[in-house]
C-alpha positions as CSV (number, residue, x, y, z in Angstrom):
1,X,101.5,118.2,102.5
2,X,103.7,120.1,100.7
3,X,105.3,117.1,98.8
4,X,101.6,117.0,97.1
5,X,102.2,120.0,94.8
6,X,104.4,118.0,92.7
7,X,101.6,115.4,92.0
8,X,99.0,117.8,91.9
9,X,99.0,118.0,88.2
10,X,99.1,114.5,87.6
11,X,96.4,113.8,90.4
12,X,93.9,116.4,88.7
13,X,94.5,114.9,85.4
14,X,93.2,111.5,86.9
15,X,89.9,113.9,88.3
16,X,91.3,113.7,91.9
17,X,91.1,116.8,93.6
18,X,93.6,117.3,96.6
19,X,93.4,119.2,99.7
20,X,95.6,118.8,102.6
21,X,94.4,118.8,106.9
22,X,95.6,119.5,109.7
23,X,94.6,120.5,113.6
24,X,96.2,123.7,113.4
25,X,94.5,127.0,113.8
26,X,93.1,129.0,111.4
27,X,95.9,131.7,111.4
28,X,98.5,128.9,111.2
29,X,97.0,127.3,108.3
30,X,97.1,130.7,106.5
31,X,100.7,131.2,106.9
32,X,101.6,127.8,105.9
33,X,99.4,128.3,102.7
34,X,101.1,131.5,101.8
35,X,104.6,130.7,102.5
36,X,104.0,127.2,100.9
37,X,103.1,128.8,98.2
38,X,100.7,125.7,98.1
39,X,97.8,125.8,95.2
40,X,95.3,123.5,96.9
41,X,92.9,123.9,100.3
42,X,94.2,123.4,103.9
43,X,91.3,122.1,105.7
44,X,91.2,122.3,109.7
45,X,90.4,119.2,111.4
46,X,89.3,120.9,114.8
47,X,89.0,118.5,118.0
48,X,91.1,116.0,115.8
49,X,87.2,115.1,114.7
50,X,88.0,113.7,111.3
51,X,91.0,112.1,112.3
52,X,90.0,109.9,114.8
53,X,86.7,109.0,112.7
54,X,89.2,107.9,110.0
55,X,91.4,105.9,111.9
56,X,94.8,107.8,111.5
57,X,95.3,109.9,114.7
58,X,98.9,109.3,116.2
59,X,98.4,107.7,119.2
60,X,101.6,109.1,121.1
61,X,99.5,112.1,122.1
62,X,96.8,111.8,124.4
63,X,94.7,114.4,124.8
64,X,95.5,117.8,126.7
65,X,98.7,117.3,125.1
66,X,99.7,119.9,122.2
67,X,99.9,117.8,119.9
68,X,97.2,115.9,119.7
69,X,94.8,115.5,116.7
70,X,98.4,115.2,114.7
71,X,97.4,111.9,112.2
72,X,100.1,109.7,110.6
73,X,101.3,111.6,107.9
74,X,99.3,110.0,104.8
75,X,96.7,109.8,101.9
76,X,93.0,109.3,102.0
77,X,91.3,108.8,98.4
78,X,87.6,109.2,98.5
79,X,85.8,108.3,95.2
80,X,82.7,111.0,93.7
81,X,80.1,109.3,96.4
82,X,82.8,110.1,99.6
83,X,83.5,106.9,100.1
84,X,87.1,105.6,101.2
85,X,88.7,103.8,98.7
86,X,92.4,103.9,99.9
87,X,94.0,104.9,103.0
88,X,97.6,105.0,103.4
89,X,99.1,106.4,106.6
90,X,102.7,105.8,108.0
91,X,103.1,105.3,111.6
92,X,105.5,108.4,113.3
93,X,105.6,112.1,111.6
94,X,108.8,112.2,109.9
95,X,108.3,109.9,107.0
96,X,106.1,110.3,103.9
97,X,104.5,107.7,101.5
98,X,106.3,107.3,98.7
99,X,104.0,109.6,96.5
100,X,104.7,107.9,93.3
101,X,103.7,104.8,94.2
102,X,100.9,106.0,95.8
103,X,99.8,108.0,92.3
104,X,100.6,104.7,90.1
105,X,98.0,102.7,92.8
106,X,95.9,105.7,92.6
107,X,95.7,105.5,88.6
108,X,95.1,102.1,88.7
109,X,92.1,102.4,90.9
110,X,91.0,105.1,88.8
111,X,90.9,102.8,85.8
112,X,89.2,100.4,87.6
113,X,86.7,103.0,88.3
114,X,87.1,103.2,91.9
């Protein structure tokens, strides 16, 4: 999440709002916001609901376990009508998209009005 902020700018410029999500509690998401110094919404994904409705919930933890509800670490674009119109998840938790890529595929399908 925190590898967003240096996109942000260019994201917003495309009309792309960004807000990051996670299972954690309340309390945790603060801290991270504050410390992170982070300049967009943490949203909490309680129940891992969201997640496993989109398709990205790491499927190394079942439930009961502590960790699960964590996705693969990734990007969802929705266009202005909520629909999904990219997804790009990795599988694991250590490794990120490459996040300019993603923002050159992300103009394109801007462009394309998408």
């Amino acid at each position: 999440m925190v590898q967003l902020v240096g996109y942000q700018e260019e994201l917003s410029s495309l009309g792309i709002a960004v807000a990051g999500m996670t299972y954690d509690t309340i309390e945790v998401l603060a801290g991270f916001h504050a410390d992170e110094n982070l300049n967009y919404p943490l949203l909490r994904d309680e129940n891992a609901q969201h997640v496993n409705a989109l398709g990205i919930r790491n499927e190394a933890y079942e439930m009961g376990h502590q960790a699960y509800g964590i996705p693969h670490p990734g990007v969802i674009y929705l266009d202005g009508k909520g629909v999904i119109r990219a997804k790009y998840a990795l599988a694991g938790y250590r490794e990120r998209p490459p996040f300019g890529a993603l923002v050159a595929h992300l103009r394109g399908l801007v462009a394309a009005g998408t």
